[in-house]
N, C-alpha and C positions, 0 to 999 in steps of 0.2 A: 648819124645821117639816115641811116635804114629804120629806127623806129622815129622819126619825124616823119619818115614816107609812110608808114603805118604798118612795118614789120613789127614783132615781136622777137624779142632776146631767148624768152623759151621755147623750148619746142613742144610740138603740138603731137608729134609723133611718138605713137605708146610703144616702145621696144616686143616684138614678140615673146611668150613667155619660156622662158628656159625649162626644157623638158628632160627628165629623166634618164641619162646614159643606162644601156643593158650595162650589169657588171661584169667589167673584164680586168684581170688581173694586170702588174706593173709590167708586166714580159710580155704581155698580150701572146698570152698560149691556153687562155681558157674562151677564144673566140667561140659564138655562134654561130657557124655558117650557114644555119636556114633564118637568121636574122640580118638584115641590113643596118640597121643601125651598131649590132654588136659589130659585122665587119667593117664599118666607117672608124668605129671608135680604138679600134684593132690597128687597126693603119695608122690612124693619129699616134696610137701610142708605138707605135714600131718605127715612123718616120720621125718620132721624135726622140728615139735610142738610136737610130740611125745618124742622125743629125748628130749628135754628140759623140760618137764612134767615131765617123769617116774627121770632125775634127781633128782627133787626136793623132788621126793617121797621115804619113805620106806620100804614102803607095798605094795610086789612084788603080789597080789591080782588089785592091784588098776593100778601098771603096764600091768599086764597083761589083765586087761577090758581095759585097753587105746587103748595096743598094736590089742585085738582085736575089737574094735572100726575102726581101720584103716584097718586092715584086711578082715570084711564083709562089708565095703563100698567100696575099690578099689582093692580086691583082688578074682580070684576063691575060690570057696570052697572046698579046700583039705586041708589033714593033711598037718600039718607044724612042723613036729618032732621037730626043732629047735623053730623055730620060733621068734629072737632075743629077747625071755622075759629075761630080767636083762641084757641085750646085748647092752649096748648104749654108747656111747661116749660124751666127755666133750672136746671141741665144738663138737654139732652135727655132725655125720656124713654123713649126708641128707643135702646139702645145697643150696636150691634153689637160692642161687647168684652165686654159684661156679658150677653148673651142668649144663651145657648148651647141647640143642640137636643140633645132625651133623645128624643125617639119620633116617625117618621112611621109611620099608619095608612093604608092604600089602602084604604078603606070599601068602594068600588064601583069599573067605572070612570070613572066621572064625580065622583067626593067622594073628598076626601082628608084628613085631620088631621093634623096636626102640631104637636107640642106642645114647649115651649119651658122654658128658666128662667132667673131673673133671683137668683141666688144674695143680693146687695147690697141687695132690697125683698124678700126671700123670697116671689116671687110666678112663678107658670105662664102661661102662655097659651096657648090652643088655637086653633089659626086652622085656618077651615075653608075647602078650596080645592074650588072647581067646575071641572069639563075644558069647557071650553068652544070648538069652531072647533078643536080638537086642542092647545089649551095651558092650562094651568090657571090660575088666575086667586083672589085672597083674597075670599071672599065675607063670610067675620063671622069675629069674634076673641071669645072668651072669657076673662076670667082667675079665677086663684084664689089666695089667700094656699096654699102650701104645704099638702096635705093638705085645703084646706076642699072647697068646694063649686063649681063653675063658675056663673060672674056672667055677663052681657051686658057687652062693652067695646065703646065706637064708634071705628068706624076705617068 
């Protein structure tokens, strides 16, 4: 019905191209922290050892020192009302084979963006990094289905 109205079945939109991750090790303990992109990718692979950890656990105590584990090593220091404790998913939801980056922004020198894609959930994220003490740090995460609109994500 849609190509009698004179849509097309292809699409027309060229995926941005997949860019180069800094390289960081399976533990993510060889981060860059005068790199934003090395600590975006740093987090992806922590929140996604994290995610497969607090699974295996049932003592929302031992999740939540994980969670904050990951949180004073690659994140500012603000509350985190939510803060994903018991929040996880089975596959992770962090998957540093499936998260591939398309754009870092230097805003300022203190803010930085970097936006991200998840080709398998067609979905973005924009994670916004503060220089803080000389190394940059994840301050908030936004995402968006493909093309929509930027949402609040807690992390």
């Amino acid at each position: 019905m849609l190509e009698a109205l004179g849509c097309s079945a292809e699409s027309t939109v060229t995926p941005p191209p997949r860019l180069p991750w800094p390289e960081v090790d399976r533990n993510a303990e060889n981060v860059e922290f005068q790199n934003p992109e090395s600590v975006v990718r740093g987090l992806i692979i922590a929140m996604n050892q994290f995610e497969k950890k607090a699974h295996r656990t049932s003592s929302s105590e031992t999740v939540s020192g994980l969670l904050a584990d990951v949180y004073t090593h690659f994140c500012t220091n603000k509350k985190r009302p939510y803060g994903r404790s018991g929040s996880y998913q089975v596959p992770p939801e962090y998957d540093p084979r499936e998260e591939y980056l398309i754009e870092t922004t230097i805003v300022n020198p203190r803010r930085a963006e970097v936006v991200t894609r998840n080709e398998k959930s067609k979905t973005e994220y924009l994670y916004v990094l503060q220089k803080k003490g000389g190394i940059w740090l994840v301050d908030s995460k936004k995402y968006r289905l493909i093309g929509g609109k930027w949402d609040a994500w807690s992390i």
